[in-house]
N, C-alpha and C positions, 0 to 999 in steps of 0.2 A: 571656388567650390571643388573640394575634391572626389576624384566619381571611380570606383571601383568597379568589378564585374558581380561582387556580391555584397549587402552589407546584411549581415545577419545582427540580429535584438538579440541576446541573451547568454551572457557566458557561462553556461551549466554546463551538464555533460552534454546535452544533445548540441550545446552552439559551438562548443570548444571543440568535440570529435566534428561537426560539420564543416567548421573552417582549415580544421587538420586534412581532412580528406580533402576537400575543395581546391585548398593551396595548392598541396603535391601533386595536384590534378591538372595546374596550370591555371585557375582562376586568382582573379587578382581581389583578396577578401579583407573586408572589413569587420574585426567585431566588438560592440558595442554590450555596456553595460550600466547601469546604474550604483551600482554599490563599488565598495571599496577593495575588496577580497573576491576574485573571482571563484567558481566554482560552490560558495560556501555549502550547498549541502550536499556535496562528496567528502566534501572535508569531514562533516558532523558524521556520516551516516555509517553503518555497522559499529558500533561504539564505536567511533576512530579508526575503523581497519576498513570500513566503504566493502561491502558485497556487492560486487562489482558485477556479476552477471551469476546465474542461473545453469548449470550444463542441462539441464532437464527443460530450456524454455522452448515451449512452440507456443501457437497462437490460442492452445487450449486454455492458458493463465489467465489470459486478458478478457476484461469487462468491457464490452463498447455498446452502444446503439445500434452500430450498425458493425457485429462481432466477428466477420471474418475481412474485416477489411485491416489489421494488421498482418495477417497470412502473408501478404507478397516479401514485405520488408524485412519478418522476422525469419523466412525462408533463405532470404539472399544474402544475411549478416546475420553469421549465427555465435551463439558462444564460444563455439571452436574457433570461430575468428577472431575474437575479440582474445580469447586467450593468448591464442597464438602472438596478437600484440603486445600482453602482458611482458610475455615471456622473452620478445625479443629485445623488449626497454629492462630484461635482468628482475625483473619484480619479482619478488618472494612471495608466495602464496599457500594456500589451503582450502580444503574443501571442507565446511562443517558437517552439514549435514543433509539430506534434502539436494542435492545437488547446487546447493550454497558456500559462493567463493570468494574466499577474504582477499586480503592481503595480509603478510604476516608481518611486517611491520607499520604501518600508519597510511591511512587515506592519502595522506599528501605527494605519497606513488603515483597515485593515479593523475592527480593534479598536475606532478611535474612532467607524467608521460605525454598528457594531451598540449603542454604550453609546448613541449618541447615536438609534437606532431606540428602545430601550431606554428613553428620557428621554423620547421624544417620546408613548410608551405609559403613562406615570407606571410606571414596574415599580419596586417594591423593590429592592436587591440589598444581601446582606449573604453578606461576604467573611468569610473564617476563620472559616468559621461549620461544624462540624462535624457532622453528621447522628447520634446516639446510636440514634435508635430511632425505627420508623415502625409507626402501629395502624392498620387502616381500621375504621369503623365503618358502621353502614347511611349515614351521611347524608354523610361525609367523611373525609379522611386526617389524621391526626395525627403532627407529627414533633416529637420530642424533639432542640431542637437547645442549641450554646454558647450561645445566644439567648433560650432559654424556647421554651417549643409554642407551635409555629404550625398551623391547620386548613386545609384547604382542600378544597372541592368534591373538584379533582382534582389527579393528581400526574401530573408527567412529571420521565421518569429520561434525565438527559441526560448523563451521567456517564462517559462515554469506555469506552474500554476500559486494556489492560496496557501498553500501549506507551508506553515514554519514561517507567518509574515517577520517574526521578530529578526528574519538572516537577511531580509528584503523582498519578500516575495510578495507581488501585488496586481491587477488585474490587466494590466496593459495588454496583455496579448488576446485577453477577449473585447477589449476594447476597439483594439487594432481590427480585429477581423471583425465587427460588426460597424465598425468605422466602412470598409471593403463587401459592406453587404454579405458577410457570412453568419449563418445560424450557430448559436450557441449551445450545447447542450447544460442546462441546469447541473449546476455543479455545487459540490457538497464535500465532508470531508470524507476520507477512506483513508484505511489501514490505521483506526482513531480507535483509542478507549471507548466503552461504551459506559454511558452512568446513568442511575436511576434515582427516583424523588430520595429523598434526604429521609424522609419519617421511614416509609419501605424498604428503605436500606440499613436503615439503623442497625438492626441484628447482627446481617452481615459486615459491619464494620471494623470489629473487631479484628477479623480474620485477613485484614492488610497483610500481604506479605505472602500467603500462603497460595500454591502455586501446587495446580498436579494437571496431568493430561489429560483430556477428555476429548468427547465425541461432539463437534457442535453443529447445528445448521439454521438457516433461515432461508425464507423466499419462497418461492412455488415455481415450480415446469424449469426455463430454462435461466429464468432468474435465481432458482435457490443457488446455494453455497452449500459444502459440506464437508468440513476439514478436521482431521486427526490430529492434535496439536498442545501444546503447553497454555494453561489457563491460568491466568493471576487474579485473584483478589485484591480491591483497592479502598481505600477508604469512600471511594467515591461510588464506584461499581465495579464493573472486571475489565482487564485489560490483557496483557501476556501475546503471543502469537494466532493462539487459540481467533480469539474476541478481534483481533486487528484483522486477522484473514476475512472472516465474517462480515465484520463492519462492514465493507463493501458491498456486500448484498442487501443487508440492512437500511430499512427505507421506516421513517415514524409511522408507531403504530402495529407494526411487526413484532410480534414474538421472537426470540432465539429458545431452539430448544438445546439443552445441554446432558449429554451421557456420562456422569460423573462416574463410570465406571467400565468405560468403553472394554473394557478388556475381559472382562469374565460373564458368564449369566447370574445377576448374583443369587436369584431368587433358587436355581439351583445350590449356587455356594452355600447358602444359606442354611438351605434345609439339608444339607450334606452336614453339618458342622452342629443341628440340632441333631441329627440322628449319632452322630458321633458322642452323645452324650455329656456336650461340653457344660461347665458350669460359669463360662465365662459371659458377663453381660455385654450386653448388645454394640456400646461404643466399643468395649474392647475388640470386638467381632469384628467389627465393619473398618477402624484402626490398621487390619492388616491387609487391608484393601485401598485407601484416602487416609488423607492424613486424618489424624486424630482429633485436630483442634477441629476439622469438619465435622467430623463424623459428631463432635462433643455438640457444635452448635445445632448442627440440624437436629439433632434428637432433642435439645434442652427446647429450640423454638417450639417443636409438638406437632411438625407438620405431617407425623402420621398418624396421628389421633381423627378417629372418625370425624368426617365433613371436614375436617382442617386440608383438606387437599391445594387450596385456592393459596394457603400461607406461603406455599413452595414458590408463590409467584411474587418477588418484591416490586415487581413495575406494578400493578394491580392493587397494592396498598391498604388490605384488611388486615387488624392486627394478628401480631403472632401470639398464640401461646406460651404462655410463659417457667412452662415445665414439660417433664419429660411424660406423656402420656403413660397412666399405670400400666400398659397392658406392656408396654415397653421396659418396665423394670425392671422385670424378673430377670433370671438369667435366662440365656438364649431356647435352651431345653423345655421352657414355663409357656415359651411367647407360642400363640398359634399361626398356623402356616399360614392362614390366610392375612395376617396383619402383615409377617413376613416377605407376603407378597407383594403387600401392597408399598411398602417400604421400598423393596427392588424396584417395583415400578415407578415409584418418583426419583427415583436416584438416577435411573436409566432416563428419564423423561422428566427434567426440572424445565419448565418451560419461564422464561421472563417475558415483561414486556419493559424494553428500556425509556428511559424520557430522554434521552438522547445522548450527545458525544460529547467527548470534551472539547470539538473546535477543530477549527484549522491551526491551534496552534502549536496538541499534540498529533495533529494527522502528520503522517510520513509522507500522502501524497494526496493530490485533489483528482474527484472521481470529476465524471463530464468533462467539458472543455467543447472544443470547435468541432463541429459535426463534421463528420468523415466522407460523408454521403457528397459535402462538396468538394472535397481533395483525389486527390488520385492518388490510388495506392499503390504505387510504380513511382511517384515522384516527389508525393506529398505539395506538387504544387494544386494552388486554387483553381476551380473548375470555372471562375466566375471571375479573376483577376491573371492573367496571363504575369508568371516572372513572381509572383506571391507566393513562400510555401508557409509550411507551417510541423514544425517538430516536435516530440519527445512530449513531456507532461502537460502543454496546453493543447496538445491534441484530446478527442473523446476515446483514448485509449488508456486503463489502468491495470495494472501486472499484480500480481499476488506478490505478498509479501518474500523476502527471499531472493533479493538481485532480478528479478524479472523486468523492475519499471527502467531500473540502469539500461537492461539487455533490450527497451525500447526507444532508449535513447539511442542507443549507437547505432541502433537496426533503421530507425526513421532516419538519423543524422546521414548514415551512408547511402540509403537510398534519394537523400536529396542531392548530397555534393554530387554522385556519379550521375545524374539526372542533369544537374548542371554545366557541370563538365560537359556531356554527350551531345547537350545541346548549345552548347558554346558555338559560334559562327566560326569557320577557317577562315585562314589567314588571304 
């Protein structure tokens, strides 16, 4: 049997930066993975260039149950540090937007940064190596792997969550912790497409592809959400930045309300552009504000024609009108202010109700995970298993879209290895 001082379950970013840091700590580490390819979704993620951290992250991003218990970790490992690593491994980078930062040429940077943190630690690592069965015993852990037992001190579960099963992602790590008597938090997908019934969506189907910015929000008190962001139409429902931010907040049953015009008053616009004496009709009007093929649809469905208010909503499912209401005809100068208004008012406030996501297959990351309430946020070890921790996405910790959930892995992964290290026994 061979017995290390760690063996950490999962070579992601939080297992790979854990045993990086651990090693050159002077712990003797082991880490372990199931699949073939380690890291794979660093590899996938920012199309291929992996948004590696966040300069704007505090613990403001993150969704939990119990939501100031990432504070300590993402205080003590922050992006300025994690860059500061970028930059000494030479990696070429960029910042898009939003305090969101690439790499400028390929994920696989970051990959070869952490194997090579990894080397420089002397860490094990054995790949396809499957986990069967874990004991704890008073002095250590024991894991039944394709490999033969291996012991160690201590164990950290770095193990991802649901999202993206098709790269390997599967439940071991909530299995592990309620295996170990730890509570689960109900987990679901986040940063996921949202979609609605098939007949109430029909309208909007067309409009695949077409994408503009808007104002969106869901939830109530300290659960809503409320993000200024790019919105995509899908054949299915909406998706884009906008709708992945959101999603998260988003619980069945819930409305999203969406400000297809975040940027002007339009009901002012509006009636600034009829008194200007334009002779231009109404989609032309609205055209210079949304795209076109919008402005073409919502008018043709008729959701401003009197009582039709309810048609705005495709989760809700009453049919649409199938023209453009007369009073809406005319040219802009014809229509009354009062229709005008009301028109602004659903544009500003299109409220859905969705029938749900597309899955954990388009999720980017899984919301819930292992209640925090038992971990210590100092060391991410268990309150209930002495030498147990537990990292990065199968914690009840989730980051907004935008390098935040990476800037949780490296913030949990560091405040475990230096946890372990500190308490390492002298010689």
């Amino acid at each position: 049997m061979q017995q290390f001082d760690v063996v950490i379950v999962g070579a992601g970013a939080a297992g790979l930066f854990c045993a990086g840091v651990a090693g050159q700590l002077g712990l003797k580490v082991l880490v372990l993975d199931h699949a073939k390819k380690v890291a794979e979704k660093i590899r996938i993620s920012g199309g291929g260039r992996c948004n590696f951290t966040n300069r704007d992250a505090t613990h403001e991003q993150f969704l939990s149950s119990n939501p100031h218990f990432c504070r300590s970790a993402l205080a003590r490992y922050t992006p300025r540090d994690f860059l500061a690593l970028v930059q000494r491994h030479r990696i070429a980078w960029h910042e898009k937007h939003k305090g969101q930062l690439f790499c400028d040429e390929s994920s696989e940077d970051i990959i070869r940064m952490l194997l090579r943190e990894c080397d420089a630690g002397g860490v094990q690592r054995w790949h396809s190596c499957t986990v069967h069965a874990v004991r704890h015993t008073a002095a250590r852990f024991e894991l039944d792997t394709r490999a033969g037992v291996v012991a160690g001190a201590r164990l950290v579960v770095a193990t991802g969550g649901l999202s993206i099963p098709q790269i390997g992602a599967s439940d071991f790590g909530y299995r592990l912790a309620r295996q170990f008597g730890h509570r689960v938090v109900p987990t679901r997908p986040a940063l996921v497409p949202l979609t609605f019934d098939a007949a109430a969506w029909a309208p909007f189907a067309a409009l695949a592809g077409v994408s503009l910015e808007v104002r969106i929000a869901t939830g109530e008190g300290k659960g809503r959400g409320e993000f200024l962001e790019d919105l995509l139409f899908t054949h299915r429902g909406l998706s884009g930045p906008a709708v992945l931010q959101v999603s998260s907040y988003w619980h069945p049953g819930q409305p999203i309300l969406v400000d297809l015009v975040p940027h002007l008053r339009l009901s002012e616009a509006l009636r600034e552009a009829k008194a200007a004496r334009t002779r231009k009709h109404l989609p032309n009007e609205l055209a210079a504000w949304m795209p076109a093929r919008l402005a073409d649809t919502w008018l043709a469905l008729g959701v401003e024609a009197e009582g039709a208010t309810r048609g705005a909503q495709p989760g809700s499912g009453p049919p649409y009108k199938a023209a453009v209401p007369p009073a809406l005809e005319r040219p802009l100068g014809e229509i009354r202010d009062r229709d005008l208004d009301h028109l602004a008012e659903r544009l500003h406030r299109w409220s859905l109700v969705p029938s749900g996501t597309e899955g954990y297959r388009k999720a980017e990351v899984t919301a819930g995970g292992v209640d925090t309430r038992e971990l210590s946020s100092q060391t991410m070890e268990s309150r209930l298993v002495p030498g147990l921790h537990f990292i990065g996405e199968v914690v009840d910790v989730t980051g907004w879209l935008g390098g935040y959930n990476f800037q949780w892995a490296w913030a949990s992964a560091a405040a475990c290895a230096r946890a372990m290290a500190a308490a390492r026994p002298g010689p």
